[in-house]
N, C-alpha and C positions, 0 to 999 in steps of 0.2 A: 680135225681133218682139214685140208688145205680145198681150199674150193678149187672146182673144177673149170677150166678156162673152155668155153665153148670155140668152134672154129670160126664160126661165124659171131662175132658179137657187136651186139645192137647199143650204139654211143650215142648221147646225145649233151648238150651244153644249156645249162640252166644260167641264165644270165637277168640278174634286176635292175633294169633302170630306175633310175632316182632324179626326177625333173627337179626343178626350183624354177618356177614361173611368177611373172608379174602378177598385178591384178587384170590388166588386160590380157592375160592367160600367152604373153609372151614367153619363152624358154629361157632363164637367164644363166641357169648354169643345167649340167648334165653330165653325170657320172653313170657307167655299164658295171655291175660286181658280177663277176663268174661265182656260183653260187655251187657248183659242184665242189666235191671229197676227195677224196684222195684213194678212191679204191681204184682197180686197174681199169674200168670201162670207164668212171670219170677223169682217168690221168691222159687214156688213149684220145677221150675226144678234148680236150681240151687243148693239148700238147697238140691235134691235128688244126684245131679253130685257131690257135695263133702261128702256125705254118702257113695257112693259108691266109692269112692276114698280112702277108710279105710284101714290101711295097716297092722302092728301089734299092731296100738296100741287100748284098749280095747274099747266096743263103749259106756260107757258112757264117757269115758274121750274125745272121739274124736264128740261124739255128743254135749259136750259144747264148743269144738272147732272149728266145726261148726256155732256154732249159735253167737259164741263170735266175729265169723271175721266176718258173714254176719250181724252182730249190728253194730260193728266199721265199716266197707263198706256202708251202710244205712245212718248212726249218722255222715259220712263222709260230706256227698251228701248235706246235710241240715245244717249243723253246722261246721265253721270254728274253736271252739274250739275242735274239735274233731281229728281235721287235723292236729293237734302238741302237743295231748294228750300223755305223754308219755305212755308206756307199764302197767306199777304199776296205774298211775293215771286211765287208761281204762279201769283194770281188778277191781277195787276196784268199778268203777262205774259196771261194768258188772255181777258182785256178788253180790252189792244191786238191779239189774234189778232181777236176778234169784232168792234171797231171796224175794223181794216182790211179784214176780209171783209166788212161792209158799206159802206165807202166803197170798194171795187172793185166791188160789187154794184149801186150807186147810182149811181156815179161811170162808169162805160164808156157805162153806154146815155145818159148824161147828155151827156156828151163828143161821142158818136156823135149824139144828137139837135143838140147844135149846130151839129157841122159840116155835118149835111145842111142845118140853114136857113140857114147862110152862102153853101155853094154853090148853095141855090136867087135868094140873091138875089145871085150873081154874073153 
């Protein structure tokens, strides 16, 4: 049975930082791992915590970069060819995801608007 999506749902972002400090307890390097899953209340905050992470750059460019790292982080999890995909080879797959989710997007109600004036002029 398909779980039930409440109206209100409660998101939050599980993130581990990882120091590497001196012996004088200086910071020398520092990495953040977003430690959530991939169900829909860790995708919803996630995909929100790097929107609101937008700095100057414009938000359509940073809304596919967005979704382009949370595809290759996903496409990670599940597929070892994904995990030694180079940059060019990810982005060429990530531009035929978004080109075919807009010609399904464009394309159904398109389809559907013709056939209803075909069968109006039958």
């Amino acid at each position: 049975s398909r779980k039930k999506i409440p109206k209100k749902l409660k998101c939050s972002v599980d993130i581990l930082s990882v120091f590497k400090t001196s012996m004088k307890g200086e910071v020398l390097e520092h990495e953040d791992i977003i430690m959530n899953g991939f169900d829909i209340d860790d995708v919803i905050s996630v995909y929100n915590l790097l929107m609101a992470m937008r700095t100057t750059e414009n938000a359509i460019s940073w809304y596919f970069d967005v979704n382009s790292a949370m595809t290759r982080s996903e496409l990670t999890q599940y597929s070892d060819d994904f995990k030694v995909a180079g940059d060019e080879e990810f982005n060429n797959y990530f531009l035929g995801v978004v080109v075919r989710n807009f010609a399904f997007g464009a394309g159904i109600p398109l389809v559907l608007y013709v056939l209803f004036k075909i069968s109006q002029q039958l």
